[in-house]
C-alpha positions as CSV (number, residue, x, y, z in Angstrom):
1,X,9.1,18.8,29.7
2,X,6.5,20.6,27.7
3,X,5.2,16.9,26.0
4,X,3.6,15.4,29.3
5,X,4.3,14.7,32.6
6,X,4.8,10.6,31.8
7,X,7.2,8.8,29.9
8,X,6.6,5.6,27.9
9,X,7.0,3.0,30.8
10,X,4.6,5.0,33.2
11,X,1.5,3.4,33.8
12,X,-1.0,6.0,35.0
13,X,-2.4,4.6,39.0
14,X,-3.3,5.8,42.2
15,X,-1.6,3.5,44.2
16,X,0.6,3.9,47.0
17,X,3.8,3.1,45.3
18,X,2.3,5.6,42.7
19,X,2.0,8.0,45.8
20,X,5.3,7.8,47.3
21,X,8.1,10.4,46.9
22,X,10.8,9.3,43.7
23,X,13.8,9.8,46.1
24,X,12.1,7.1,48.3
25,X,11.7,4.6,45.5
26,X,15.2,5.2,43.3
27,X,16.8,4.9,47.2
28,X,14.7,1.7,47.2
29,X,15.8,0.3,43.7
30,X,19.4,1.2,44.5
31,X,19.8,-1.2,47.4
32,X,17.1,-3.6,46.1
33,X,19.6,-4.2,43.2
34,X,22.5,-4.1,45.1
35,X,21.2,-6.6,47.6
36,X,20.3,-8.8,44.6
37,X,24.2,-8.5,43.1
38,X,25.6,-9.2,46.1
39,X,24.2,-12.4,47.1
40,X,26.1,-15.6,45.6
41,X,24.6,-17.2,42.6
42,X,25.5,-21.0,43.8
43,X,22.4,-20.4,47.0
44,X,19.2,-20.5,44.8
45,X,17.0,-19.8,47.6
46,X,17.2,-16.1,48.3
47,X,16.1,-15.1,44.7
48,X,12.9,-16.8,44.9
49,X,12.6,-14.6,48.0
50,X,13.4,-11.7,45.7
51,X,11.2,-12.3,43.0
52,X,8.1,-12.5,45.4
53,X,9.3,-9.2,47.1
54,X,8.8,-8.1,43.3
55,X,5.9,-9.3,42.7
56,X,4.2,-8.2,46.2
57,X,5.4,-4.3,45.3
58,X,3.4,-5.2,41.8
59,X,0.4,-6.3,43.4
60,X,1.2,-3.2,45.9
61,X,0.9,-1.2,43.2
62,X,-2.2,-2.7,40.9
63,X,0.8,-3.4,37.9
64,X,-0.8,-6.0,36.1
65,X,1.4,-8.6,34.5
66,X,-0.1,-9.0,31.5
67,X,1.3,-5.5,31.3
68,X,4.9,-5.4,32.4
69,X,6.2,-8.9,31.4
70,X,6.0,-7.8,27.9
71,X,8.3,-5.1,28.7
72,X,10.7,-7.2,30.5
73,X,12.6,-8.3,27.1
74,X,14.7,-5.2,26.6
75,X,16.7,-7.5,28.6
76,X,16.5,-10.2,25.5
77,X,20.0,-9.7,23.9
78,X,21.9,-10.1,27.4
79,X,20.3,-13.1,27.6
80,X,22.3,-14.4,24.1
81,X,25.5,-14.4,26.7
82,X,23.7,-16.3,29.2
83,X,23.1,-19.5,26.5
84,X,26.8,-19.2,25.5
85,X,28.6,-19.6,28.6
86,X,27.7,-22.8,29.2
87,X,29.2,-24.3,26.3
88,X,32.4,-21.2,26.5
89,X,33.8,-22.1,29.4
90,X,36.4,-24.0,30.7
91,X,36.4,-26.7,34.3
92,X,34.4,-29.1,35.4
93,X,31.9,-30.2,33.0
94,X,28.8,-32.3,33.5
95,X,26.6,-33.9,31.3
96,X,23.0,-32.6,30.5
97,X,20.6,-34.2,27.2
98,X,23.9,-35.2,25.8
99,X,25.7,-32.6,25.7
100,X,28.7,-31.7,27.9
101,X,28.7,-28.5,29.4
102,X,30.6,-26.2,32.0
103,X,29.7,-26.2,35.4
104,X,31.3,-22.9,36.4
105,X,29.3,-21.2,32.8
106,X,25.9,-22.8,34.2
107,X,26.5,-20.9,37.3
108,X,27.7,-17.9,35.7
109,X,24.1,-18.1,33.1
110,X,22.2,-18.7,35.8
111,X,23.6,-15.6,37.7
112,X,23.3,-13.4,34.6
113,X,19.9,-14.4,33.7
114,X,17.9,-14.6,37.3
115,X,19.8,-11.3,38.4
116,X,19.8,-9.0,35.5
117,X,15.7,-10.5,35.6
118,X,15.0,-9.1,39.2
119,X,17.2,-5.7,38.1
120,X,15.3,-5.0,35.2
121,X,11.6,-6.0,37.1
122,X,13.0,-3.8,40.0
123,X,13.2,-0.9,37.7
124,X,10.3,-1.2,35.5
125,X,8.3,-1.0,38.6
126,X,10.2,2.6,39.5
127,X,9.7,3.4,36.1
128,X,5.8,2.6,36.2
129,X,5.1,4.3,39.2
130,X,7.1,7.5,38.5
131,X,6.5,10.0,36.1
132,X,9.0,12.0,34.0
133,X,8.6,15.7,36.3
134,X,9.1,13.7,39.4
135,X,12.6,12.5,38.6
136,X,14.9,15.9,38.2
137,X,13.1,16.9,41.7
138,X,14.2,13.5,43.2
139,X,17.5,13.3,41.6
140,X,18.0,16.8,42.8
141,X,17.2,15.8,46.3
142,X,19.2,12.9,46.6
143,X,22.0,14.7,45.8
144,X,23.0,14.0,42.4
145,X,25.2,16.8,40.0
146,X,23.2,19.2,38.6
147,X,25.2,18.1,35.0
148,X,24.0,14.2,35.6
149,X,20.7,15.4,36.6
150,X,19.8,17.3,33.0
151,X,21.0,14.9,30.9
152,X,19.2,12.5,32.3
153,X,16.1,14.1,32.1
154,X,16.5,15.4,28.8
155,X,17.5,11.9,27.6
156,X,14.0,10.9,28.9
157,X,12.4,13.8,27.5
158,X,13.7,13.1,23.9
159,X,13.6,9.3,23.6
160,X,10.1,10.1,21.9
161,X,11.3,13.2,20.2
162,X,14.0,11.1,18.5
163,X,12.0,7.9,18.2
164,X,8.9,9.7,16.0
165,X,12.2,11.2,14.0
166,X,13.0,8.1,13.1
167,X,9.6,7.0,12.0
168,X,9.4,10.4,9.7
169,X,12.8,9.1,7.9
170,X,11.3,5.4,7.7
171,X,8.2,6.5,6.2
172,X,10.3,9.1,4.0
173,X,12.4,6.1,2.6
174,X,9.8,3.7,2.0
175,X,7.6,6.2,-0.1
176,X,10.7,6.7,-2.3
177,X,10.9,2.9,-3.0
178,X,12.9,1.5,-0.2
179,X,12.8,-2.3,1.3
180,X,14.2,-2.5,4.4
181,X,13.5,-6.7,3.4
182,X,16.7,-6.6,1.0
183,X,20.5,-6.6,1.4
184,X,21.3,-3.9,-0.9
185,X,19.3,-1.2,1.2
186,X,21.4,-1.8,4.1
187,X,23.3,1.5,2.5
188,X,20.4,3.6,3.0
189,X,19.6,2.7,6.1
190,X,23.3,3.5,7.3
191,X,22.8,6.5,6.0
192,X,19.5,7.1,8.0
193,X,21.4,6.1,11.5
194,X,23.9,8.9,10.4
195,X,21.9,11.2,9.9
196,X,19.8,10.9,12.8
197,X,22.6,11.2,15.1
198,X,23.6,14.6,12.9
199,X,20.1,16.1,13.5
200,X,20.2,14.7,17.2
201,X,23.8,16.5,17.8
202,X,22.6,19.6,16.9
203,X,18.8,19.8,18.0
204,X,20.7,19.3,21.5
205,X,22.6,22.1,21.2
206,X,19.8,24.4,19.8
207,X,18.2,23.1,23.2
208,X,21.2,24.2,25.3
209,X,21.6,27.7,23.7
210,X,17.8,28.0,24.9
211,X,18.0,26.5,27.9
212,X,21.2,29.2,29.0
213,X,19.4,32.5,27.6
214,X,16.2,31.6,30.2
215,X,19.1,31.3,32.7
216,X,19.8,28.0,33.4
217,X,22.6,27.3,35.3
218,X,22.8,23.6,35.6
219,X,20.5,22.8,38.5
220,X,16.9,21.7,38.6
221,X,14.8,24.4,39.7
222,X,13.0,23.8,42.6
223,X,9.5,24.0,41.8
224,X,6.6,25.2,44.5
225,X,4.6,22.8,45.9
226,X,1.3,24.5,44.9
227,X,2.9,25.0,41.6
228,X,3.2,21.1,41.0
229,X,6.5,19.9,42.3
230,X,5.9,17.2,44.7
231,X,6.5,17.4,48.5
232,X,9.3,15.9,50.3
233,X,9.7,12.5,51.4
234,X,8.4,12.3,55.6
235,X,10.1,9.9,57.8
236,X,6.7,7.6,57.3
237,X,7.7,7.3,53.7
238,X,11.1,6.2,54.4
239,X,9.9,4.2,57.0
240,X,7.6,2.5,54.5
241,X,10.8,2.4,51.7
242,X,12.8,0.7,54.4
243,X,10.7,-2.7,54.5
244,X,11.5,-4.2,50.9
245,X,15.1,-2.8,51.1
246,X,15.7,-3.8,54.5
247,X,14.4,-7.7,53.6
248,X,16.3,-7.7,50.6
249,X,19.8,-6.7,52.7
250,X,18.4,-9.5,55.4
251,X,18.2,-12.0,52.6
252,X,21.5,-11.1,51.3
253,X,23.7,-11.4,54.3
254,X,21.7,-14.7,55.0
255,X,22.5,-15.8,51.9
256,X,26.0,-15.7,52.7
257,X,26.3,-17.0,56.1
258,X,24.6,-19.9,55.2
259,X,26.4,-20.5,52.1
């Protein structure tokens, strides 16, 4: 992890979600999300209830919205699916600005769109609060294989590795006359994918070799806590963890028994 201790969605705080163990806040995310699946997309009212539990832990944690909304639309191309249903599927229909569409695909866009919303807010606030050395310790904590664990973290790790590759093969092509702009280049840049994935495949396996002769052995060393890995999480973390999660499963199973 020699590049930094932060990854590109960290954003550098002192807050008490900043603070607080990883383990406590993937455990968090986990049922956050799973509480947010669960409940039934035909009773509106308990995602309102999720989005403020959202935007309380933002607030909790001085994240700005200015700065994380921008970073919600990775979640852009799901959202083509969302706008088809309507008009794909079959049943009921019902009639809205003219135009006939599915009652069952409304629900099912509406269930795609405000759930895979609250999932991918849920996470970016894990991901700006954590940095990239606390997550192998926290993984490795919880439990997770060693295997799942490293290629995780390497995947992290060389996101920006790969990413200013790509740049270096962009800038190569265009200073030998290439437009991304036209049709006919589409060739090129084919052959630019391709080869990134080439140098990729074997840059990790230079990696491995390296990583086994300094003796690795599939686990995440456990690093001192003088020497920077971060202590444990107390019961007054997971105490703290407990609130949103436990609200979230309260909301759920309310959901339900009033549906």
């Amino acid at each position: 992890m020699g590049a930094g201790h932060a990854h590109p969605l960290y954003r550098d705080g002192d807050s008490p979600v900043h603070r607080a163990p990883a383990e406590v806040k993937i455990v968090c995310l986990v049922v956050f999300v799973l509480a947010v699946v669960a409940t039934p997309r035909e009773v509106f009212w308990p995602f309102g209830i999720y989005a403020a539990i959202v935007v309380a832990t933002w607030c909790y944690a001085r994240i700005p919205l200015l700065w994380i909304l921008p970073r919600m639309l990775i979640e852009a191309p799901f959202l083509v699916l969302a706008v088809l249903l309507p008009f794909a599927e079959g049943g009921p229909r019902v009639e809205v600005a003219g135009v006939q569409l599915s009652v069952s695909g409304l629900y099912a866009a509406w269930g795609i769109v405000i759930k895979g919303t609250l999932g991918v807010a849920a996470s970016l606030t894990v991901a700006a609060t954590t940095t990239a050395r606390e997550l192998p310790i926290a993984l490795s904590r919880l439990g997770v294989p060693g295997v799942v664990t490293s290629v995780l973290t390497l995947m992290i790790r060389y996101i920006d590795v790969l990413s200013a590759e790509a740049n270096r093969m962009r800038m190569a092509r265009l200073s030998r006359g290439d437009d991304p702009r036209t049709l006919h280049q589409a060739g090129a840049l084919a052959r630019s994918i391709g080869t990134l994935f080439l140098r990729s495949y074997e840059r990790g396996e230079r990696v491995y070799l390296a990583m086994l002769s300094r003796g690795f052995d599939g686990r995440v060393p456990q690093l001192a806590i003088g020497g920077g890995s971060p202590a444990a999480a107390s019961v007054r973390h997971w105490l703290a963890a407990a609130l949103p999660a436990a609200a979230a499963v309260t909301v759920a199973v309310s959901a339900w028994v009033t549906r």
